[in-house]
N, C-alpha and C positions, 0 to 999 in steps of 0.2 A: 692568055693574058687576061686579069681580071679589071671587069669596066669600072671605069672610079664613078663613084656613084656622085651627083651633083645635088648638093645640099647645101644648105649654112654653115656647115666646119668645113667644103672645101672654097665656098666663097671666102670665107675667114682664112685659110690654110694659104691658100694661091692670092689673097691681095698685096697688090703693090699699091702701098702708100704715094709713094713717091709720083708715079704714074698718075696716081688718080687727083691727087694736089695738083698736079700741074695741070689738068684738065678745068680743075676748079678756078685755078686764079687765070682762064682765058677771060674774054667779053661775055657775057652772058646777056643782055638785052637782046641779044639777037639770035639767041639758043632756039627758040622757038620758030624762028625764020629759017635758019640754019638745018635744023631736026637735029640738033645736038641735047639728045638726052641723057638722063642719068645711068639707066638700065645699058645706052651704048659704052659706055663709058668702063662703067663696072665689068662689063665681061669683057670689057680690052684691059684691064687693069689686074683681072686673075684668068686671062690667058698665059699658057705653059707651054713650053715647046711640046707635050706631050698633049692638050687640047687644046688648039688653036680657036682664036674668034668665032668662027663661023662651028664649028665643031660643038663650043662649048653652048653657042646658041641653042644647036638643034639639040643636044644630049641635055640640057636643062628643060625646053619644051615639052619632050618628052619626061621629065621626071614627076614627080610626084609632089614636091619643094615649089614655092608659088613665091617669088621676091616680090611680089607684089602686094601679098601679106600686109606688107613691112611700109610701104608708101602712105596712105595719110597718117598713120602713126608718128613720124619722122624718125622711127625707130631704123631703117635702115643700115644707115652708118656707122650710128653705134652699136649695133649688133655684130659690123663686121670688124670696125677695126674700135680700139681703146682711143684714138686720139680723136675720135668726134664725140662730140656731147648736144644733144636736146637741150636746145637752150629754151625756147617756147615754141607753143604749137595753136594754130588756127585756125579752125573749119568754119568753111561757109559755104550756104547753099543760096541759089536764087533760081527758086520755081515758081515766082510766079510772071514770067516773061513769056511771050504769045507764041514763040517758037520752041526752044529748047531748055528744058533747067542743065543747069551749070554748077557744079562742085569744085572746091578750092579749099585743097589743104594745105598752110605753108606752115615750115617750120625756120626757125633761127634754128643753125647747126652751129656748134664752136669746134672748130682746129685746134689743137694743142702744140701739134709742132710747125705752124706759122702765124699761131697769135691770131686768127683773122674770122667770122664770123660770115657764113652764106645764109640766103634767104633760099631757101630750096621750096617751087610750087609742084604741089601734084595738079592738076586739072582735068577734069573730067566733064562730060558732055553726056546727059543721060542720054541711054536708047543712041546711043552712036558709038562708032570704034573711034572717037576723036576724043586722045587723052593723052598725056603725057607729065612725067616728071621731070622736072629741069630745076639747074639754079637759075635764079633770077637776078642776084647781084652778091657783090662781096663786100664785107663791112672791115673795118680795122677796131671799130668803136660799138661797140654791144646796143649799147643807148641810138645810136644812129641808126643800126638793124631796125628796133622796135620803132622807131618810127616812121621810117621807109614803110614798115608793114603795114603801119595806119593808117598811113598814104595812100598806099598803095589797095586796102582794101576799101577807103573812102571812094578812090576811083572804081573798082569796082562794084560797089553799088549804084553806082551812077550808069555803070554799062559792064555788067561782066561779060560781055563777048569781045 
């Protein structure tokens, strides 16, 4: 039997929309408490009876293909499926705090087939394995998105940790 190789056309091939929507419109404020990330989510979403979860984990680990590419870009989504769109994107750094510098890329993503708008943050913690991609909330109103964003990264100037 020949081993299906784990790339972008079979992350593309093997997603369930459907699955991964309904992921999206849980609570998210608490995604990061929880350890509910993007990347868990995804390969529960083009899992196949023929590479399950845990299978498709380690056979992508090992591949060559880096989904992580795809993270401050907010290119992810819409590289895999047609129904999300890069609505805006925001990168910020803040190094010059006495501990750690801190990275923060968010994007406005748009849903086409439930009309709804996510703030999706990638976060990152230089010189530490403390990072993670997650959404952060879900908008019905594009204009509301972009200013939860300003908000949201007014406060973190104030204290990205």
């Amino acid at each position: 039997m020949k081993k299906q190789k784990i790339d972008l056309a079979y992350f593309i091939a093997n997603f369930d929309l459907k699955k991964f929507i309904k992921f999206l419109d849980k609570k998210f404020e608490e995604s990061m408490t929880k350890g509910t990330i993007i990347i868990d989510e995804l390969y529960n979403a083009c899992s196949t009876k023929k590479i399950g979860y845990k299978k498709l984990i380690k056979e992508h680990n090992l591949s060559d293909f880096n989904l992580y590419d795809y993270f401050d870009s907010g290119l992810l989504l819409p590289c895999i499926s047609l129904n999300f769109q890069l609505e805006k994107e925001s990168f910020k750094s803040f190094d010059d705090l006495p501990d750690f510098e801190y990275f923060y890329s968010h994007q406005i993503i748009s849903s086409k087939i439930n009309k709804s708008y996510y703030l999706l943050v990638n976060r990152n913690v230089a010189h530490t394995d403390i990072d993670a991609y997650y959404c952060r909330k879900k908008f019905k109103d594009k204009k509301k998105a972009i200013l939860f964003l300003k908000e949201e990264e007014k406060r973190l100037k104030r204290d990205p940790r």
